[in-house]
N, C-alpha and C positions, 0 to 999 in steps of 0.2 A: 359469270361462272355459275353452274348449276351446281345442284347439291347429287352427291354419287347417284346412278339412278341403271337401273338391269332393266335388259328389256332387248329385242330384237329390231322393232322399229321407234323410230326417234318419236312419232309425232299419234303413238299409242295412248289409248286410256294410261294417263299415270295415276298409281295408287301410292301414298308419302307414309309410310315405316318412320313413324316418330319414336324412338329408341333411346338409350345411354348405354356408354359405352362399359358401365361399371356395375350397370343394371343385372341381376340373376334371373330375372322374369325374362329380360328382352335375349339374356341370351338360351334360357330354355324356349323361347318362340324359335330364334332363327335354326335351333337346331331338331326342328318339329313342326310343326304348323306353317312355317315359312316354306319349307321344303313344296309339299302340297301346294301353294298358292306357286312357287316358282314352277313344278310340273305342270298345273293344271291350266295357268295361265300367262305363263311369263314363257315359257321354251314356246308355247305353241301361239304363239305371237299375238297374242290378243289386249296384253297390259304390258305397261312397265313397272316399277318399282323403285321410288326415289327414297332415299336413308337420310333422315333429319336428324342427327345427335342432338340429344337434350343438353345442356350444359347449367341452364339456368330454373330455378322453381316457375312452373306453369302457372301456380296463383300465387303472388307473392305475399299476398295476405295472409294466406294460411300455407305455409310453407310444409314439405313432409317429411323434409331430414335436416331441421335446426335455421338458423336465423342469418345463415349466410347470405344467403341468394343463392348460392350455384346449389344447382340439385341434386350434388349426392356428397361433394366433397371440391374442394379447391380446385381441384386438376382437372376438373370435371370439362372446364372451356379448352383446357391446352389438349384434351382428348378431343377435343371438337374438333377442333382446329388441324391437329394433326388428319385427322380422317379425310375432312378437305383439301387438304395438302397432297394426302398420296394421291387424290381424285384428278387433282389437277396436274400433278407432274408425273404419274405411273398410273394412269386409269386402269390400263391392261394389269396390274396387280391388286387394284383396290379391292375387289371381292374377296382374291384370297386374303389380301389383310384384315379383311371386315370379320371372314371368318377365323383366321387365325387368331383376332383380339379375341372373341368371345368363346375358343378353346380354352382360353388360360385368363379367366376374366381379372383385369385390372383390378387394385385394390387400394386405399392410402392414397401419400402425393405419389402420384407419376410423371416421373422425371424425364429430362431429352434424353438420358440414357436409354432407359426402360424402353421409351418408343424405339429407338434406333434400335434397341435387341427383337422390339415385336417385329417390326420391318423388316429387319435380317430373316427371319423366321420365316415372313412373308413373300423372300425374293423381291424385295422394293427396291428399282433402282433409284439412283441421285435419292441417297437418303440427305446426304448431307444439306444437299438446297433444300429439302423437305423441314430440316429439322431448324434449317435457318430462318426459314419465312414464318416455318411457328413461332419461332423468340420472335421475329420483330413484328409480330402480333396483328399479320396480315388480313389474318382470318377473322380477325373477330365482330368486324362486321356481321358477316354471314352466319356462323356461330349465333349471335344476336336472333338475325334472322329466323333462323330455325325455331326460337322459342318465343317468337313474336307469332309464327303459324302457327304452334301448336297452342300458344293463349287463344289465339285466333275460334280455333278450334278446339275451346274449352278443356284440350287434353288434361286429367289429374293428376296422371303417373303413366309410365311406362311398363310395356308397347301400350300402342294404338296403328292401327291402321285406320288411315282415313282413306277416305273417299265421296267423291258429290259433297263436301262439307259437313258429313256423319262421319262419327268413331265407333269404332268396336276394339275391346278390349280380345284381340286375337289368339291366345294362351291356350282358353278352351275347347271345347268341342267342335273339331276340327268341320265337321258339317255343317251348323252353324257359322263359321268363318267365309266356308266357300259359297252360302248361299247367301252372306252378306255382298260379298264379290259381286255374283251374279245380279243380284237387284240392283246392283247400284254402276256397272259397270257403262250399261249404257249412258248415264249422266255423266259421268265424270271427265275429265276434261285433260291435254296433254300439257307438259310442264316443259314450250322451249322457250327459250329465251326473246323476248318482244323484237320484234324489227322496226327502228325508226321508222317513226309516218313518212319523214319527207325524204322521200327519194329523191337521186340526181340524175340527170341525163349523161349517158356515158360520154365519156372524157375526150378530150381530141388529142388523147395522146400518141406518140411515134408509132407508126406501122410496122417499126420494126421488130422483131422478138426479143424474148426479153435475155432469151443468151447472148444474143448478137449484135445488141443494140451498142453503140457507141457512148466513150463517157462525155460528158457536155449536160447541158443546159437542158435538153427533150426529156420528157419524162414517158415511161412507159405503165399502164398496167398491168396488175395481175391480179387475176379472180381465181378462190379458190372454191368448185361448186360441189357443193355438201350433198346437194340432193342425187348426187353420182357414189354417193358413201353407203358402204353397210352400216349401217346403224350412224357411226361416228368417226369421223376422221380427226387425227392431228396431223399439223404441219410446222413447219420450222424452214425459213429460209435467211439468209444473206446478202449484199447486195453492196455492189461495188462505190455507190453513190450514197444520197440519202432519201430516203420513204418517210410517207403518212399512209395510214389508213381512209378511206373514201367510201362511202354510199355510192359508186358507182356498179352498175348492173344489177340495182336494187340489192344491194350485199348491205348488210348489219355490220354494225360495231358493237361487237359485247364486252363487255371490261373484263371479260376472263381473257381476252388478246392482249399482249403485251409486245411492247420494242424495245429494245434493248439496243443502242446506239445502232448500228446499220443490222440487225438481227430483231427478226420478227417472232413469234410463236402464239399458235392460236389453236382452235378445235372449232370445225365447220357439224355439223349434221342434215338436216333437211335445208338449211339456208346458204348464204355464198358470203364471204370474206373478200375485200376488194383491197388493192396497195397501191397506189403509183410509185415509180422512185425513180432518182437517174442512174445512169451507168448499166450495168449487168449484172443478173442474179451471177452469186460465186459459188455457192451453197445451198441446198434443196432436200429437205426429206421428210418423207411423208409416210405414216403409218397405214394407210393403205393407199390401193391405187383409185384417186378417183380425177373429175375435171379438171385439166387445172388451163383458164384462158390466158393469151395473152394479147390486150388490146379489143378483147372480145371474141376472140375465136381460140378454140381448144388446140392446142398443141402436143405434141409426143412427148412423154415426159423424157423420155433417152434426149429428146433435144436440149433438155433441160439439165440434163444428167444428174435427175430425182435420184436419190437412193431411199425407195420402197423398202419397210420395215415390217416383217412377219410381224404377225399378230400370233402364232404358233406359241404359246404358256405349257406350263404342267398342269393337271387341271384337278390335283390335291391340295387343298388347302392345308398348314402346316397342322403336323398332330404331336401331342408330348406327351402320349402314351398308348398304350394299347386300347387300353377302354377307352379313351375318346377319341379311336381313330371310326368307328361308324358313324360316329356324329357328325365330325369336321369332314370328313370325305364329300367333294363335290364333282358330280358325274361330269365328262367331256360337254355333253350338253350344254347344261345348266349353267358350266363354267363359258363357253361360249355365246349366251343368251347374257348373261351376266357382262361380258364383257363388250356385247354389240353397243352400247348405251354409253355412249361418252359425250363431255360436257359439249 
């Protein structure tokens, strides 16, 4: 799984938005100086933008809000976590969650209430699996993660943008910001997820399709190819038999895929997803239209009887009053640039 990331194409300069989600600096950036850096180079397709929650002290020696660990308060990781959570089960609503958190910024413990009312706010759907995989503490690997990169990268506090493995405190003078952009854009490097060295020779599985195929013993594949995707696809299927995942048609296994007894769910981008199983898909749906093979050759998805899911949002992020509706307000654009970019 990747960490949230805006952007139009997958395999762009990414620039890492190290943030908190309780932070007042990080959220006077996204509502100012972020703007600018998403017009000037996230809509016109030149970067991406990946969002690292902070959850933990960047130097734990010298810590800057008391002798916890976590950097600003307790809840500081279950905010973490939650953000990856909507990432990965509502991508198409994360931005507006990201910006509706930092409308009404978090304060104290935050509780699975509190998130479930920010979400509501946000049009998140499946809160509920959302708020479940936070209690059972899925994320927090990742979480981890995030503030293993920003030690990494010496961050003191929040924001920072990095980029090429330099920071800049982003807050200020917004020309300044854009001309750190510019220097450093061509170094920097894209953020997808590694593809196993070792590839397999594709499979001698059944030539038959994978609608049509009979249940027995033959196993069939199916590839799901991302580099037919706008930005990011997800997919979800079914399957009458039993599946594993395979490197077959040089496709990746990222542990952001998951199965779920005969139910798969994954998100492809620039790479391909590969399954054998037996029997017949039952169930198929995919949030946009892209490749999908079977046995190695592309098939109609109507044979499939995909049901293709609008990516069509509102493209307001939620506001709780008048004066902070020109702040949180995100043009069609930017909210569609923001959402090309999934794990």
């Amino acid at each position: 799984m990747m960490f949230p990331t805006m952007g139009t194409k997958a395999d762009n300069p990414t620039a890492s938005l190290i943030g908190a989600d309780k932070c007042p600096f990080t959220q006077e950036f996204a509502f100012n100086n972020l703007q600018d850096v998403i017009n000037d180079y996230v809509n016109e397709g030149k970067m991406n933008i990946r969002y690292l929650p902070l959850a933990y002290e960047p130097d734990p020696d010298n810590p800057t809000h008391g002798q916890s660990g976590v950097f600003i308060s307790s809840s500081d990781p279950r905010l973490g976590a939650a953000s990856l959570a909507v990432w990965e089960i509502d991508p198409d609503s994360y931005w507006q969650y990201f910006f509706t958190m930092f409308s009404e910024l978090p304060s104290g413990t935050v509780t699975l209430d509190d998130l479930e009312s920010r979400m509501k706010k946000a049009a998140v759907s499946d809160r509920d699996e959302i708020l479940a995989r936070v209690e059972e503490g899925r994320y927090s690997d990742l979480v981890e993660q995030a503030t293993k990169i920003a030690r990494g990268l010496d961050v003191p506090n929040t924001p920072r943008l990095a980029m090429a493995e330099k920071i800049v405190n982003p807050r200020h003078e917004v020309k300044n910001l854009l001309d750190f952009v510019d220097s450093n854009l061509s170094s920097t490097v894209s953020h997808l997820p590694q593809k196993d060295s070792e590839d397999t020779q594709k499979s001698d599985a059944s030539s038959e399709s994978a609608k049509g195929s009979s249940e027995g013993s033959s196993t069939t594949s199916i590839t799901f190819d991302g580099g037919s995707a706008k930005g990011w696809a997800h997919y979800e299927f079914t399957v009458s038999g039993e599946f594993e995942q395979t490197r077959t048609m040089s496709a990746s296994i990222d542990k952001g895929d998951s199965i779920s007894g005969s139910t798969a769910k994954g998100g492809v981008g620039p790479w391909k997803d590969t399954y054998t199983f037996s029997g017949k898909v039952t169930d198929l749906s995919l949030s946009q239209p892209i490749d999908v093979l079977v046995d190695g050759s592309v098939v109609d998805l109507d044979e499939l009887n995909a049901e293709v899911k609008s990516n069509t949002l509102d493209v307001k992020a939620s506001k709780d009053s008048d004066k902070k509706q020109q702040n949180t307000e995100i043009s069609s654009h930017q909210l569609s640039a923001a959402r090309a970019c999934r794990r």
